[in-house]
N, C-alpha and C positions, 0 to 999 in steps of 0.2 A: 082619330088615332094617327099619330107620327110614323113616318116607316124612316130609317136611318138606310140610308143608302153610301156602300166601302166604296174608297177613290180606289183607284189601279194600285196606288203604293200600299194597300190595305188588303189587296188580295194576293193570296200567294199561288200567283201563274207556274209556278215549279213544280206545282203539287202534281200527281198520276191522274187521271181520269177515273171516276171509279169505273169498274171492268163489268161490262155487261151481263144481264144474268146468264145461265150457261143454257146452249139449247137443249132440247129436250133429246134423249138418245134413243137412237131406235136401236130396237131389240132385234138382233140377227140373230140366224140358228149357226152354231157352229156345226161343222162337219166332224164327227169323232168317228174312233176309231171303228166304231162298227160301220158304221156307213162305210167306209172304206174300204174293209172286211167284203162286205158284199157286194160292190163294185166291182173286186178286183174276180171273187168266184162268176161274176157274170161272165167278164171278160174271159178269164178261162172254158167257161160252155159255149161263148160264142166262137173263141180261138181255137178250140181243141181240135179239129181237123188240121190245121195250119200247124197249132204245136207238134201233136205226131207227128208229121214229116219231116219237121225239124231234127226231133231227137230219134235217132234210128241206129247209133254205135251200139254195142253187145255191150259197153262198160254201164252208156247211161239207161240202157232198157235196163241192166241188172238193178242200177240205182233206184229207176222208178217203183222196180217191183217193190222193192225192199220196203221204201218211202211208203207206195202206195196200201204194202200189206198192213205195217204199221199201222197208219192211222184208222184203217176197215178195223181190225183188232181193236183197238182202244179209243176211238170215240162212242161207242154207244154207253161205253163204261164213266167215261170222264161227264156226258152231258145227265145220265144218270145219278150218280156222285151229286153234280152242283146244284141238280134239282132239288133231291133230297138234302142237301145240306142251306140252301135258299129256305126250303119249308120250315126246318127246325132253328136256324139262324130267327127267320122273323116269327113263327105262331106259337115256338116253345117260350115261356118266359124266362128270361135270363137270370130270373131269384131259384130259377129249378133247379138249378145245379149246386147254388149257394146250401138251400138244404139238402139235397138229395146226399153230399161230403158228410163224412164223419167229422168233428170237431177237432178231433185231435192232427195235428198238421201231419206226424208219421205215418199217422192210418188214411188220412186224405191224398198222399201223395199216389200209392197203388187204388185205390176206390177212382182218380181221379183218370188214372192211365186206362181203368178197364172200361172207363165209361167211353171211350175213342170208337169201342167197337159197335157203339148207337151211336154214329154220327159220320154217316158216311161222307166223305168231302177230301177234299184234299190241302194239304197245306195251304194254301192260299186261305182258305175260309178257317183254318186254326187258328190263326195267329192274333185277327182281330175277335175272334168267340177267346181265345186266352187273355186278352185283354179285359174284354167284359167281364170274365170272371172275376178277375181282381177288381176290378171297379165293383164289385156286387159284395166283396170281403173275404172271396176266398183265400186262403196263402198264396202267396206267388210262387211256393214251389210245386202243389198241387196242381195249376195251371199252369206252367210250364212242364210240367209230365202231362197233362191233357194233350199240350201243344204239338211233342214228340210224339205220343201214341197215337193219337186221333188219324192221322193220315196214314199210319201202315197196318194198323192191324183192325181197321173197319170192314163189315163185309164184302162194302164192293171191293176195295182192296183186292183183298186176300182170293174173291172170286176171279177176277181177273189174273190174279199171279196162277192160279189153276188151271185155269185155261190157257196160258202161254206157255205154263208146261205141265203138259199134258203127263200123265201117270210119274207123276213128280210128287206125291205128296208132300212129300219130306220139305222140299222147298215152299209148299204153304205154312207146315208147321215151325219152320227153322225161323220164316219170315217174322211171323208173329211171337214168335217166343222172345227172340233177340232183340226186336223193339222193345218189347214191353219190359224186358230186361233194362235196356238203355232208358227207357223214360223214367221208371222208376229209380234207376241208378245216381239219373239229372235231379230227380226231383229231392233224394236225401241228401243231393250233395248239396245241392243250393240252402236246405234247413241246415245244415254245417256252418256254408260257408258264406252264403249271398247275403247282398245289402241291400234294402230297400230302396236307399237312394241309386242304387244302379240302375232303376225301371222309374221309367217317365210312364206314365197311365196315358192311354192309348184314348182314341176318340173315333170314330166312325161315322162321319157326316155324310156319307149316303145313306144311311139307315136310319141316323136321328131324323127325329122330327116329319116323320112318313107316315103315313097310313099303313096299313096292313099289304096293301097287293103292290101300290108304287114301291116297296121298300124291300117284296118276296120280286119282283120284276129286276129292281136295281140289282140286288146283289146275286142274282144270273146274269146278268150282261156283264158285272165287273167279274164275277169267278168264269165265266168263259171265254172273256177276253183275254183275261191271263193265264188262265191254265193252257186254253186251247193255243195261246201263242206258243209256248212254251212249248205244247206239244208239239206242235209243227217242227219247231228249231230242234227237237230233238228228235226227233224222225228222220229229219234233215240229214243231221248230224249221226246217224246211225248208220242209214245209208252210204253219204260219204263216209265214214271209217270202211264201210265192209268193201265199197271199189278203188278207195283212192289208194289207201294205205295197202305196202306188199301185204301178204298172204305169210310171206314168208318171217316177216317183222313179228305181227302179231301170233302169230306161232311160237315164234323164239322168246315174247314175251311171255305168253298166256303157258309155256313148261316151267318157268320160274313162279314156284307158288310166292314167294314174298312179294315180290314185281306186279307179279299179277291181279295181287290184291290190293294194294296201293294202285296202281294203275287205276282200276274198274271207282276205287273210292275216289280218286280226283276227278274220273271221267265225269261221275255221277254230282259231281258238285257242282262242273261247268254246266251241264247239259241242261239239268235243273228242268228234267219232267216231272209233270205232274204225278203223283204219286200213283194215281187210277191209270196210269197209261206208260209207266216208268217198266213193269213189269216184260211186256212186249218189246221194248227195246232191249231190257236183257236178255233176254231166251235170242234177239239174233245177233250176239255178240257168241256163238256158238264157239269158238275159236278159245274161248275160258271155261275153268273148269268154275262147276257148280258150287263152290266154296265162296269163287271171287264174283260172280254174280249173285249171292247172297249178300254179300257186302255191298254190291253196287244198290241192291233193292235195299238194306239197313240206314246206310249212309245220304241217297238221293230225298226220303219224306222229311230228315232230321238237318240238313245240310247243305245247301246250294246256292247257287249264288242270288236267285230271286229271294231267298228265303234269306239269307245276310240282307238285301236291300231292306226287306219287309219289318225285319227286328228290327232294325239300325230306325227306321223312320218310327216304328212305334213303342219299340223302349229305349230306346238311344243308343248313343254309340261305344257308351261305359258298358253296357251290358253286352253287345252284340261282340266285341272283343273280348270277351270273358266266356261268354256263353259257347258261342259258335265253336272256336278250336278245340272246347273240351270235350264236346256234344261230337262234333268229326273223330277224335281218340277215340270217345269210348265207343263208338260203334263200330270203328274197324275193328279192334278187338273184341268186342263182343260175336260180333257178327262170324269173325273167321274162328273164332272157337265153338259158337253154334255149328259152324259148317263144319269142323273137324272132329265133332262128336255125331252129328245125323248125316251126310254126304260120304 
């Protein structure tokens, strides 16, 4: 057998090299945000002699207290919350809700808000369980009244708001009433007036494709990373209001009921507590009357700005402009009509 052998003018020396296979990548663990998380509380057990001495002014002792009451209050509520909402997230089946709805989409809208009160959690864990439901067939306006009720008028909720104010009933009934008001209110209004095309169908890829306990473990790390963040910054943030800001400002605000009420609703949409721990930061915003902390506790589970981020990535951004400003109206005014009928 012949072998034909190319002269130099026959090969083309121009040509690339073919490129080596690629090396094989090794698998590093990234550092997330929990690890960090816990790094940083070591650092503070080990520093805390040194920190004390540090802070020793009467403004920042008042700070710390404030700070440190806060979170004693409302963390055993918020890690209780994500447990129980972790459990029903992954072992209840997501077709349970699809039947458990009345068919007719007006009468799904209210069955779908009172079901918020079995499902204790906080808005962070609504938004993608509102999802799922629409992926399962429910109407989107039923799940979007799940979305709004779920987070204020669950029991731990509502337990917690009772305990931050103490022989206050009024403010657990006002709380719950006005939500559930507002969800249902979102939810006929969207069978009026919503498009289908305005909601992009959500997806959940820490939950897909998991087993049972990787998947109840996952969505506790992801709901107490963000809720618990969220708590902090607004603990943070409660604190500095009550030292930074005069005494004499928010006084002069908190006599102007329209003011006061607007105020508390914006505050509660930056702040953007969790909804299990939101209640505590209103009771020390004492400086307001109990009309406009009803509004700050109506307005904070249905409206903030974590909760814009949250829509906005999982129905989009047609919906999240449509939804959000209408959802923030009707609960100030709902909210400060409940409070001027029971307060």
């Amino acid at each position: 057998m012949s072998q034909t052998r190319l002269s130099d003018e026959e090969i083309d020396w121009s040509a690339p090299a073919p490129a080596p296979p690629p090396a094989p990548r090794r698998r590093t663990r990234r550092i997330g945000s929990l690890e960090v998380l816990a790094a940083l509380l070591v650092l503070l057990v080990l520093l805390r002699g040194w920190l004390a001495g540090q802070f020793t002014g009467a403004r920042l002792q008042t700070w710390t207290t404030v700070f440190v009451s806060v979170l004693v209050q409302a963390v055993p509520f918020l890690v209780f919350g994500v447990v129980l909402s972790a459990i029903i997230a992954v072992y209840v089946p997501r077709s349970f809700w699809a039947k458990a709805l009345p068919r007719h989409p007006a009468l799904a809208v209210p069955a779908a808000s009172l079901a918020g009160v079995v499902l204790p959690g906080c808005e962070c864990g609504s938004v993608p369980i509102a999802g799922s439901l629409i992926r399962r067939g429910v109407t989107p306006a039923a799940a979007l009244a799940f979305l709004l009720a779920a987070p204020a008028i669950n029991p731990i909720v509502l337990t917690a708001t009772a305990v931050a104010f103490p022989g206050r009933p009024e403010m657990v009934v006002g709380r719950g009433a006005a939500s559930l008001v507002v969800a249902v209110a979102m939810g006929w209004l969207w069978l009026r007036v919503g498009k289908a095309e305005w909601i992009r169908l959500p997806h959940r890829p820490d939950l897909d494709g998991k087993s049972k306990f990787p998947a109840f473990w996952s969505a506790i790390r992801h709901d107490v990373m963000h809720a618990g963040g969220y708590l902090v910054m607004g603990a943070a943030a409660a604190a500095t209001i009550n030292v930074l800001v005069p005494g004499s400002w928010l006084q002069r605000l908190a006599e102007n009921p329209v003011l006061s009420i607007l105020a508390l609703a914006v505050l509660a949409v930056l702040l953007s507590i969790c909804s299990e721990a939101d209640a505590f930061v209103a009771a020390s915003l004492s400086q307001f009357s109990l009309t406009s902390r009803l509004v700050f506790l109506v307005v904070g589970p249905m409206v903030d700005l974590k909760l814009i981020a949250m829509q906005t990535g999982v129905f989009g951004r047609r919906f999240m402009l449509r939804f959000a400003p209408t959802t923030f109206a009707a609960a100030i005014l709902v909210g400060a009509a409940t409070g001027a009928v029971l307060l």
